[in-house]
C-alpha positions as CSV (number, residue, x, y, z in Angstrom):
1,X,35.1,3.5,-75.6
2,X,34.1,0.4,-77.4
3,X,30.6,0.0,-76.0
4,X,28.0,1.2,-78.3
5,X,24.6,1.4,-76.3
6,X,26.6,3.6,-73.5
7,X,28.4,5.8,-76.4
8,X,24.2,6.0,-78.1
9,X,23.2,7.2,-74.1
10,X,26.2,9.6,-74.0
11,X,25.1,11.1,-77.5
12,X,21.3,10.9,-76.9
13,X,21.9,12.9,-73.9
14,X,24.6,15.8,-75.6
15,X,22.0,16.4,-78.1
16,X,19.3,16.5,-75.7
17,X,21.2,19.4,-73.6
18,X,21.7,21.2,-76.7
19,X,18.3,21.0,-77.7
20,X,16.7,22.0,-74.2
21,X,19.6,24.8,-74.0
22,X,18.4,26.2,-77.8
23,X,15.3,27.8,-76.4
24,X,12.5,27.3,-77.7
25,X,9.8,30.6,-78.5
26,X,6.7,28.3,-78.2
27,X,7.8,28.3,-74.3
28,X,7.2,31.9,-74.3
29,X,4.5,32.5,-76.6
30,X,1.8,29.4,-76.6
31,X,0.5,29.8,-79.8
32,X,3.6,29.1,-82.0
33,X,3.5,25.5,-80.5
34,X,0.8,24.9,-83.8
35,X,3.5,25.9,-85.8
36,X,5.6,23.2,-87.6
37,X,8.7,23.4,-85.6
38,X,12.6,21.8,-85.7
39,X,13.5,21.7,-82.4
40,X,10.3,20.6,-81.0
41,X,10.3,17.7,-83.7
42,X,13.9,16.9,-82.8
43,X,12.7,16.7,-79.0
44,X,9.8,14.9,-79.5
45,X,12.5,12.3,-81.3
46,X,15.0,12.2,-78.2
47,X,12.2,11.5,-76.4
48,X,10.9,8.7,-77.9
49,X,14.3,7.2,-78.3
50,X,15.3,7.6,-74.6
51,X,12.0,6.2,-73.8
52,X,12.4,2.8,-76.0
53,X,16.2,2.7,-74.3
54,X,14.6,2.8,-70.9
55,X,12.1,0.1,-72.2
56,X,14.9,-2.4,-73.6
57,X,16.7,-1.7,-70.3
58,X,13.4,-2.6,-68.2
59,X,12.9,-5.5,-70.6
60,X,16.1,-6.5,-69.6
61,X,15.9,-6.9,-65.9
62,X,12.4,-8.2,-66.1
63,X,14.0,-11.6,-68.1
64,X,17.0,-11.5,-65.3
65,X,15.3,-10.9,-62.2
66,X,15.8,-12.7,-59.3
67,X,13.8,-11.8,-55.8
68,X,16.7,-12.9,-54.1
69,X,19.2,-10.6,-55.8
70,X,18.3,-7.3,-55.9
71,X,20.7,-5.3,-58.4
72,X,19.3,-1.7,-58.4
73,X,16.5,0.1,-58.4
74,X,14.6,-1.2,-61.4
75,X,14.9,-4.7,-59.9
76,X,13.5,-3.1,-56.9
77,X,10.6,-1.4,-58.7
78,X,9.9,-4.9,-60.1
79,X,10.3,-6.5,-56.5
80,X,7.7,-4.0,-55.5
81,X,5.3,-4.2,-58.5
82,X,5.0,-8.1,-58.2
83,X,4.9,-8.4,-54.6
84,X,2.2,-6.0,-54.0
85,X,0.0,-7.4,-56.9
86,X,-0.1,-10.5,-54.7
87,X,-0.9,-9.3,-51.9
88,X,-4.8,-7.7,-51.5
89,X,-4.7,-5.4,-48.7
90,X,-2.1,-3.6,-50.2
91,X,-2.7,0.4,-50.6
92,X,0.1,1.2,-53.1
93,X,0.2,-1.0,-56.0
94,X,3.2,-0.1,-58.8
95,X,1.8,-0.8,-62.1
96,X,4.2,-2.1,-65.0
97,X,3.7,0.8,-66.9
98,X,4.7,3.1,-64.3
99,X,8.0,1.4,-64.1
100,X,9.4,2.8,-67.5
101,X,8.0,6.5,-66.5
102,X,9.7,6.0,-62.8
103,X,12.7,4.6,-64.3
104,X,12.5,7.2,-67.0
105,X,12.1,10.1,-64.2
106,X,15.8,8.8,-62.2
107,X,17.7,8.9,-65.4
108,X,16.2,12.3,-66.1
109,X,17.1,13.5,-63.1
């Protein structure tokens, strides 16, 4: 395949699998988590780059959105965000922020 951000997703994610299947003995014994540590540097890096892809993706629909075309569920997370930050009485308000994290947790899943 000849597209480079989805062949980057599909590699981010094969080496995140092989990192979370490795095991890590900080998980079982707390106190090695103080210790310099490999895997737990390399995860700590797969995180921070899925993290700035989810970003550039959000980034994305923010400059494309339209209220009358709702693509998926970022745009709808937008939809939400902005329309309740105009309207006062409402009791759930989405913050920007918590976008990326939402976003972030649906890929995850």
């Amino acid at each position: 395949h000849d597209d480079q951000e989805l062949l980057s997703l599909v590699n981010l994610t094969d080496e995140f699998g092989k990192v979370t299947a490795s095991g890590n003995l900080a998980d079982f014994i707390p106190m090695l988590q103080y210790l310099p540590n490999r895997t737990m540097k390399v995860f700590v890096d797969l995180n921070r780059r899925f993290q700035t892809f989810i970003q550039k993706i959000i980034n994305e629909h923010y400059k494309s959105f339209d209220k009358n075309n709702i693509r998926d569920i970022t745009d709808s997370l937008i939809d939400q965000c902005q329309g309740k930050k105009t309207d006062e009485n409402a009791n759930i308000q989405i913050s920007d922020e918590k976008i990326v994290n939402l976003v972030n947790d649906i890929f995850g899943a």
